[in-house]
N, C-alpha and C positions, 0 to 999 in steps of 0.2 A: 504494500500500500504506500508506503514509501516512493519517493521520485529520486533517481540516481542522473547524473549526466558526467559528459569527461567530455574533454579537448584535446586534441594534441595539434599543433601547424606552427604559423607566421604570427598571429596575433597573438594581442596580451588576452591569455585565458583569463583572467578572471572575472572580463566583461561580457565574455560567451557564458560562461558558467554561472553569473547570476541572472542573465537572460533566460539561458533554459530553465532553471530553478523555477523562474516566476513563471516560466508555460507551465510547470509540474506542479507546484503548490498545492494546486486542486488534491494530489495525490497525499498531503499530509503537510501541515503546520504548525507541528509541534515544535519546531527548532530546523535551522536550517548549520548549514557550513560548507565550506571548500578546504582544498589543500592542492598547491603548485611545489614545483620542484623551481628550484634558480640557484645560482651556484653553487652546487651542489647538499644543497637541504632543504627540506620541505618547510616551507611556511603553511601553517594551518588555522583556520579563523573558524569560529565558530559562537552562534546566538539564541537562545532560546528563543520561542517563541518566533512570530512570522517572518518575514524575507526581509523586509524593512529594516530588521532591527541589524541582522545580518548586513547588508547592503551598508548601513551607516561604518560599521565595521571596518567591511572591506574598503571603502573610499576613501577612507584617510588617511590610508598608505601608499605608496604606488611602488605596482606590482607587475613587471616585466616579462613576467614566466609564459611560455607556450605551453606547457603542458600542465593540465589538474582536474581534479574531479571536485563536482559537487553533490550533494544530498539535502531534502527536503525531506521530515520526519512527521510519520506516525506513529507514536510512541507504543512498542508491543512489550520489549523488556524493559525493564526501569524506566523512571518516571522522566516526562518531558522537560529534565531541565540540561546546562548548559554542559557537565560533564560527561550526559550521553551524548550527546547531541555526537553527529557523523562529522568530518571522517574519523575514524580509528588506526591510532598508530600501534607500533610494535613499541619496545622495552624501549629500545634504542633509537627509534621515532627517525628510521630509515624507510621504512613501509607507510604509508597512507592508504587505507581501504573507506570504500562505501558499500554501502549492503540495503536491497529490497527485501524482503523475504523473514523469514526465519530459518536460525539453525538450531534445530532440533534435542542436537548431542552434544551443545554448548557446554554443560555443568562437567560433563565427562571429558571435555577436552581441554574445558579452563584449567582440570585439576591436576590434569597430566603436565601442562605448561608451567604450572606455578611451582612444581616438583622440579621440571626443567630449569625454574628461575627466569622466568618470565613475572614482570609486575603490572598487576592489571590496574585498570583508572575509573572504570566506571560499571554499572550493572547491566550493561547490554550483551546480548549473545555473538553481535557483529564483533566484537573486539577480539575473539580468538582467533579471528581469521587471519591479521597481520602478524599477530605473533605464530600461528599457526604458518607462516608463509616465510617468519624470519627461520624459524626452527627449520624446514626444512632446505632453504640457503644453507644455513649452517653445514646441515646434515651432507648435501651433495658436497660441499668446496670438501670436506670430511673423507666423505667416501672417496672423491677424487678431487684427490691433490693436485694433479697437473692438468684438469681440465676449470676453465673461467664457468661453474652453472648460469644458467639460461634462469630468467625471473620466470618465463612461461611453465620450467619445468617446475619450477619449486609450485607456484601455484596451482600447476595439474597435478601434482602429486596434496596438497592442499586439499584443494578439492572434491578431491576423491575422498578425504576422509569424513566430508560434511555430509550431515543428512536432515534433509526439509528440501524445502521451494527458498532458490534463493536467486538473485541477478548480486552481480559485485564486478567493480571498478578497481583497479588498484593499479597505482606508483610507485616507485621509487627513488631514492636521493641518490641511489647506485646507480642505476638505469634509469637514465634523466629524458632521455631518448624514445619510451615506451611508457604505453598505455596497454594493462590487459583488462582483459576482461572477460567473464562466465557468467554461462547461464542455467538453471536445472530448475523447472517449476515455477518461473518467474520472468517478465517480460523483459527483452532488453533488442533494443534496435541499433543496430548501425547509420552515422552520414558520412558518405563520401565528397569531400570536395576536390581543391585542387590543391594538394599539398598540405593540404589537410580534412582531419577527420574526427569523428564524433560518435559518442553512443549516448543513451537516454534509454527511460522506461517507457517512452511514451514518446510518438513523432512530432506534437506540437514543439517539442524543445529544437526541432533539429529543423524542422520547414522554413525559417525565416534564412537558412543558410545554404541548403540543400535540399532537392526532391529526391537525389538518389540516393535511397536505403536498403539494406539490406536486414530484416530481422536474423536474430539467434534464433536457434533451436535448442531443446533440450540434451544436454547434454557437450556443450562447445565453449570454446575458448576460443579468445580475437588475440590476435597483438596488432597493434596497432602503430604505426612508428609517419615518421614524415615522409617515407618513402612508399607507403601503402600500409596494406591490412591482409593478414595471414589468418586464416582461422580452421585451427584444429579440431578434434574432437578430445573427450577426456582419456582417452587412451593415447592419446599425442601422434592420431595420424591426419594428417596434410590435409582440409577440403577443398572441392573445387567449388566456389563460390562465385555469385554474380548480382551484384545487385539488382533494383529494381526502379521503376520512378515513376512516386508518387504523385497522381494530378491536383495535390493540395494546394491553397492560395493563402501563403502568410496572412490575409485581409481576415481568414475564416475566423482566427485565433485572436481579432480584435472586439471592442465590444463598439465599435461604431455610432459613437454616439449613446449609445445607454448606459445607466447609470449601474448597470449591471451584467453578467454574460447571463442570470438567468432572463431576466427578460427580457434581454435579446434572444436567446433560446425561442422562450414561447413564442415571439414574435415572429421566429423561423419558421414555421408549425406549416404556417400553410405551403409554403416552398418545398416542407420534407412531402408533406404529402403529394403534393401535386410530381414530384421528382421519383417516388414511389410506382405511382402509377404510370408514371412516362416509362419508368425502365420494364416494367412489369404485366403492363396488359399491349393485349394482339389489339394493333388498330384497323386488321384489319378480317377481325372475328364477326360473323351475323350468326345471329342467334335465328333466321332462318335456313340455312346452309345445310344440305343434306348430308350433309361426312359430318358428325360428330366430331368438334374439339372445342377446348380448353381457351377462354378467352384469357386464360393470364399464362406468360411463358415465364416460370420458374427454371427451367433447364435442367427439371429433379427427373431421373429415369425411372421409368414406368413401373422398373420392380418394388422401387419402393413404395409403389402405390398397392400392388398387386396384392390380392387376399389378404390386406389389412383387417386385422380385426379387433387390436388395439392401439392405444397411442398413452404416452407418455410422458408430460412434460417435468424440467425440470430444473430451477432458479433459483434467485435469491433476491427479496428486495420488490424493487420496484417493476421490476424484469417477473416474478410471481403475481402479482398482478396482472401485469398484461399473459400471462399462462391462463390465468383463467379467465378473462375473456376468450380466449382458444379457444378451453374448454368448452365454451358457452357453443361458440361458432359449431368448433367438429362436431360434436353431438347433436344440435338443430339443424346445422344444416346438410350435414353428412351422415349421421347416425352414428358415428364412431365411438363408442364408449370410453374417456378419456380422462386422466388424473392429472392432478398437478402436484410436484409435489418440492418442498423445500428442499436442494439439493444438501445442505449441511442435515438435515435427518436422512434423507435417501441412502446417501452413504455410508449410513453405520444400520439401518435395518430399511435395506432393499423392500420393494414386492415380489410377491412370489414372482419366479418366471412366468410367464405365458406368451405363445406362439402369435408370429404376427403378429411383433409390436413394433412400432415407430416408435422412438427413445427422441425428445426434442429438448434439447439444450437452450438456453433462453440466457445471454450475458450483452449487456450493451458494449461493454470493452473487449469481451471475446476471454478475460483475463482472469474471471472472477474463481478463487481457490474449488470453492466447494464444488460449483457449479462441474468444473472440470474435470474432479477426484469423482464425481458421480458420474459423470458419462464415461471415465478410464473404466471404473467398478464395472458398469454396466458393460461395456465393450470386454472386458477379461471374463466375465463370469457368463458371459452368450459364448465361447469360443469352444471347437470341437463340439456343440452340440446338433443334434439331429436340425435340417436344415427350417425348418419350420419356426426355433428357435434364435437363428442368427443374427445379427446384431444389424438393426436398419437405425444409420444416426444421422439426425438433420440440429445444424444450428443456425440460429438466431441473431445474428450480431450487425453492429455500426461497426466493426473492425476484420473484415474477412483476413486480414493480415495475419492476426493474433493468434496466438496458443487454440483457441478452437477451433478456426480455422485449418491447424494443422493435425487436430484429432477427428475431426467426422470428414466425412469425405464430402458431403452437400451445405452447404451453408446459401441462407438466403438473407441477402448484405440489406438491412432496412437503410442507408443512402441518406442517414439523420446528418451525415460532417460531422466535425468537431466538435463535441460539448464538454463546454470547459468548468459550467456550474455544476457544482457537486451535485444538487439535487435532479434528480432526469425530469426534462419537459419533453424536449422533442424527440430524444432517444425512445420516451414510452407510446407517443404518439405512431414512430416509425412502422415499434414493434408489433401495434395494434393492428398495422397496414400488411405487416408479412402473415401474420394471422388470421384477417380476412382474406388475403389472398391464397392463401394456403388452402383456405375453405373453399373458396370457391373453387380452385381446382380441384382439390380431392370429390367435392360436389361435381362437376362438370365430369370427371373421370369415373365416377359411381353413378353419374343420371339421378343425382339424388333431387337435382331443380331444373325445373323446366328450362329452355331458353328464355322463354317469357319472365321465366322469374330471376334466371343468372342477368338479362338487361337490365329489368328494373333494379340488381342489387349494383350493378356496375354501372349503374344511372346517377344511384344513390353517392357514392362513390367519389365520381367526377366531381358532384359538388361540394362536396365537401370541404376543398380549401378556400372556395369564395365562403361560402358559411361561415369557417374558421376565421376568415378574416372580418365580416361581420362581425362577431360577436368581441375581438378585438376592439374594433374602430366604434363600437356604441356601448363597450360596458367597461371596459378599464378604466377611464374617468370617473365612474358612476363607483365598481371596486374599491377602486383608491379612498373614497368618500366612506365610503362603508365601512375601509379597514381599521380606519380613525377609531370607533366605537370600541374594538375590539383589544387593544393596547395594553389593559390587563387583566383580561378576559383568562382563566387558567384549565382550563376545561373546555372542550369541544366534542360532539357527537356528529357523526356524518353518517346518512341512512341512505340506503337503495336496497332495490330488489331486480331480482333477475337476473340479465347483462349488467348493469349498473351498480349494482352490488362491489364488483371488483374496484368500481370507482370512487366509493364511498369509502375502500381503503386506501385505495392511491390517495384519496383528498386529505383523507386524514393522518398517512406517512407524511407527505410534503410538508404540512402545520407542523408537526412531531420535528422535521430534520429542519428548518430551518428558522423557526420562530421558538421552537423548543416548550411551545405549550403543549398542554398531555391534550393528547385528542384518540378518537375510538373509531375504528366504522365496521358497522354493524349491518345485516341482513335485517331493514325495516318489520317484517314483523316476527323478529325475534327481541325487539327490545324489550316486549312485555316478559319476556323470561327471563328479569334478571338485572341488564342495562337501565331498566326505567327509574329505580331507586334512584339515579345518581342526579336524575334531574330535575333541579329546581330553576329559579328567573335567572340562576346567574351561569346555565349553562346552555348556548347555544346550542340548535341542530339544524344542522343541515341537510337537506333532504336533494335527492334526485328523483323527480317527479316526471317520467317523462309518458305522453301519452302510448296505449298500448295495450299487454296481456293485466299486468297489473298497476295498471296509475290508479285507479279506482282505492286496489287495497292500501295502496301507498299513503295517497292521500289520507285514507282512516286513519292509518299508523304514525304518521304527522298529528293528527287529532290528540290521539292519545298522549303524546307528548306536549303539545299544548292545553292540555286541561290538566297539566302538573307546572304549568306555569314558564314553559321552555319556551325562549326566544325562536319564532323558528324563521329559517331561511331557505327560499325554496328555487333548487335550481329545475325552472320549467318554463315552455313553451307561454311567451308574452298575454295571448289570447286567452287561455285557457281559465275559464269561469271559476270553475270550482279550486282550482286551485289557487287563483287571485282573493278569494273568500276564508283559502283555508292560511297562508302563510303571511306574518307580518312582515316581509321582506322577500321580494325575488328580485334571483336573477336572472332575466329572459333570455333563452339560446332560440334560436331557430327552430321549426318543424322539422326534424328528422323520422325516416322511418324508426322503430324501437332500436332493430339489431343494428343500426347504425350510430343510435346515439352517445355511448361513449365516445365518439370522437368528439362530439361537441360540450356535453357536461363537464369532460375533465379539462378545459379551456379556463371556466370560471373558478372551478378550485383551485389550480394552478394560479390565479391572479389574487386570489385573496388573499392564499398562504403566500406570494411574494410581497404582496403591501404592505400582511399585517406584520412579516418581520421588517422589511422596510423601517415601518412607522415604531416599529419598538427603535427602531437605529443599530441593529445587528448586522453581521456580517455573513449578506445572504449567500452571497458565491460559497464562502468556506465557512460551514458551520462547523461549530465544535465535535471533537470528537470525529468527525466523520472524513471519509476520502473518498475517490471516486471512484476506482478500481480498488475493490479489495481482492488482494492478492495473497491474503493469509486466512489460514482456518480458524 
């Protein structure tokens, strides 16, 4: 969850390095640092707490070095102050390491080094790695006398001895010359320039310098020098490598005028969508056309459609949410009988096996720990069985590049860009769009809907980013207005039913991760079992009301909350009578068909939870506590 970056070239590193930092931030602000080599020692700075305080730091020195790594922290061993803070040196403060990840067999390794005579500085797990890397320099110049060891070797022999998900950076005052770097369970990309080069956890760091990247795999080592990049694997054999080049636009990684990158996000909404369905529906499908096909082109091969008879999804977060509206989808409009299920419990008590299952992976960064370790499980524990039971894996992601990308074989890319605010707006919106669209084909591929009924839902569809923008342009002014009330409001209920259900908990994470008020959402008519106690005049509820199979019960179940005295707020269709009678506050969306209105509801929760932290004066891009890609269990 950490952000790691390095430099090696021409320029003074330490203005690339707190450049990238501030693309990474998102990934953890607990404490940030760098460390350069210049005439032959390492200078190392480091700051609790966010980039800023770092940056002041660094600037009042000047600092010549080409070559250094920096880290942005979220704090997993010891507490977030300045002596964990990254980099970590050896005894002799000739090594500088950064570390993503966890190491596992930390306490086992600290113990054996400290026996060595190694002196440790702080309680993080990352610090054994330098000493861990000086020990075995030692041990080679040791074993061989007449040979100079290689930094690459000491650190693949390193290496090999950790165990967890880790990415790491590392220097030396010896090898002033090199940069290496590993990767095992933890993201880490490469940039190539011209005489110089660059790694990060994350591409926003490395785009404003370079498009050509290359990610790591599991399993490899870089060295990185001014003459190019060699990258091994852990058994220290040669690969042939080639980068790639990315169509990203440094512009994406700005906030353009807004006072934040989440509402710029939101603001993006209608362009993910509209971008979605450009890449992804046949324009030139008629639903009268006597050859049966498929108006959306996925490029997913047939067998994985083939005698489906269940499905499986499987997330974390905000990416579970948008699972279960899937859920909602395959099963109405496919028939497919389908779970959703948290990928950190998935992976310690599985479902039972059963035949002809689609296994669906669900991460917006491609990077998320559990998510991953649940689809490896699933893919080892389907293997040599009878063919009925073989493992069909589809994922989910705004980063095809990433670690899931290189575990399922089919991925369908939701085309959200860059989101740099920790809390997901348009990432969730995307994911919504590969879910409908996944329905419809598996629908169109099962004859589960007419043509008449696949137009009207790809009717439904099209409009939806003029909609999206709509309800932008006539209610975020009106939002903003409303969030004022809510300031120290400590309590919040957000209700749906149906489709919309999953959105009453999206609404209610969002308030939770970025305003930090405690909020709940609930299956409307389940509040009477249970939930209802909690509400008196000073707890808000939020309702999604949207007309349909159940707006009638909804409405009741809003009743019942208001005859215990609850403020209620009602996200529903402007016209709608009964419900203008029943809520003392709405927010009007548009006329959508039901199965499509989760696109338009989660529009206005999404703008209240950004006002009403706003209006407290919080720090809505990077809430506490949280990162964007979690990359630890």
């Amino acid at each position: 969850m950490c952000g790691i970056v390095g430099y090696i070239g021409t320029q003074a590193a330490s203005t690339i390095l707190l450049e990238g930092l501030r693309k990474l931030e998102y990934r953890g602000y607990d404490s940030a640092g760098i460390a350069t080599v210049h005439n032959g020692e390492i200078g190392c700075v480091r700051a609790k707490g966010k980039l800023n305080n770092l940056q002041a730091k660094v600037e009042a020195a000047t600092n010549p070095a080409q070559v250094g790594i920096g880290h942005t922290r979220w704090a997993t061993h010891g507490k977030p102050e300045e002596y964990n803070a990254h980099p970590h040196m050896d005894t002799s403060c000739r090594i500088a390491v950064v570390q993503n990840g966890i190491i596992e067999n930390y306490r086992e390794l600290r113990e054996t080094l400290k026996a060595q005579g190694h002196t440790f500085r702080s309680d993080t797990d990352t610090e054994v790695i330098p000493h861990l890397i000086a020990q075995e320099l030692k041990n080679l110049k040791a074993q061989f006398a007449d040979t100079e060891p290689t930094l690459l070797d000491a650190i693949r022999l390193a290496v090999n001895q950790l165990q967890g998900a880790f990415a790491i950076a590392v220097i030396s005052a010896d090898y002033p010359d090199e940069l290496i770097v590993a990767r095992q369970q933890a993201p880490l990309v490469l940039g190539f320039g011209q005489g110089e080069f660059y790694c990060a956890s994350d591409t926003p760091a490395i785009v404003p310098y370079t498009r050509a990247v290359l990610p790591l795999e599991n399993g490899e080592l870089a060295k990185l020098t001014p003459l190019g990049v060699e990258v091994y694997n852990f058994e220290g054999q040669r690969l042939r490598k080639s980068p790639r080049t990315l169509n990203w636009n440094p512009v994406m990684v700005e906030k353009q005028g807004f006072k934040h990158f989440m509402l710029k996000e939101i603001y993006e909404q209608p362009g993910v969508v509209r971008a979605c369905l450009e890449a992804y529906l046949d324009p030139a499908w008629d639903e009268t056309a006597t050859t049966a096909r498929s108006p959306v082109l996925l490029n997913l091969p047939t067998e994985l459609y083939d005698d489906l008879q269940h499905i499986q999804i499987v997330a974390c977060g905000t990416s579970w949410h948008a699972g279960l509206v899937g859920k909602y989808l395959l099963e109405q409009l496919v028939g497919i009988p389908t779970q959703v299920q948290y990928a950190s419990e998935f992976r310690y008590a599985p479902t039972p096996l059963t035949p002809h299952t689609l296994t669906i992976g669900v991460t917006q960064s491609g990077e998320t720990a559990d998510t991953l370790a649940a689809l490896e499980m699933e893919l080892q524990r389907r293997q040599d069985l009878a063919p009925e039971f073989a493992a069909r894996m589809l994922g989910i992601t705004n980063r095809p590049e990433s670690s899931l990308g290189q575990l399922v074989p089919h991925i369908i890319d939701t085309q959200a860009g860059i989101e740099i605010g920790v809390a997901a707006t348009k990432t969730f919106v995307a994911q919504l769009i590969a879910f409908y669209l996944l329905a419809i084909d598996l629908a169109a591929h099962r004859k589960t809907l007419s043509g008449d009924q696949l137009s009207k839902l790809l009717e439904g569809l099209r409009q939806l980013p003029s909609e999206i923008e709509m309800i932008l342009e006539s209610q975020e002014r009106y939002i903003e207005e409303l969030a004022h009330e809510f300031v120290d409001t400590q309590d919040f209920i957000f209700l749906g039913r149906g489709i919309n259900f999953p959105i009453a908990l999206e609404g209610a994470l969002k308030l939770k991760e970025i305003s930090y008020i405690h909020a709940e959402g609930y299956p409307a008519g389940e509040m009477k079992h249970g939930p209802i106690a909690l509400l008196d005049a000073k707890v808000p509820v939020v309702t999604i009301a949207m007309p349909g199979t159940v707006f009638e019960k909804v409405l009741s179940n809003a009743q019942e909350a208001r005859a215990r005295d609850a403020r209620l707020i009602g996200v529903t269709p402007m016209d709608e009578r009964d419900a203008e009678e029943t809520f003392d506050t709405l927010i009007p969306v548009p006329h959508v068909d039901e199965i499509l209105s989760p696109l338009v509801t989660v529009i206005p929760l999404q703008l209240l939870s950004y006002h009403i932290a706003a209006r407290r004066g919080l720090d809505v891009d990077q809430p506490r506590n949280l990162a964007k890609s979690v990359t630890v269990e």
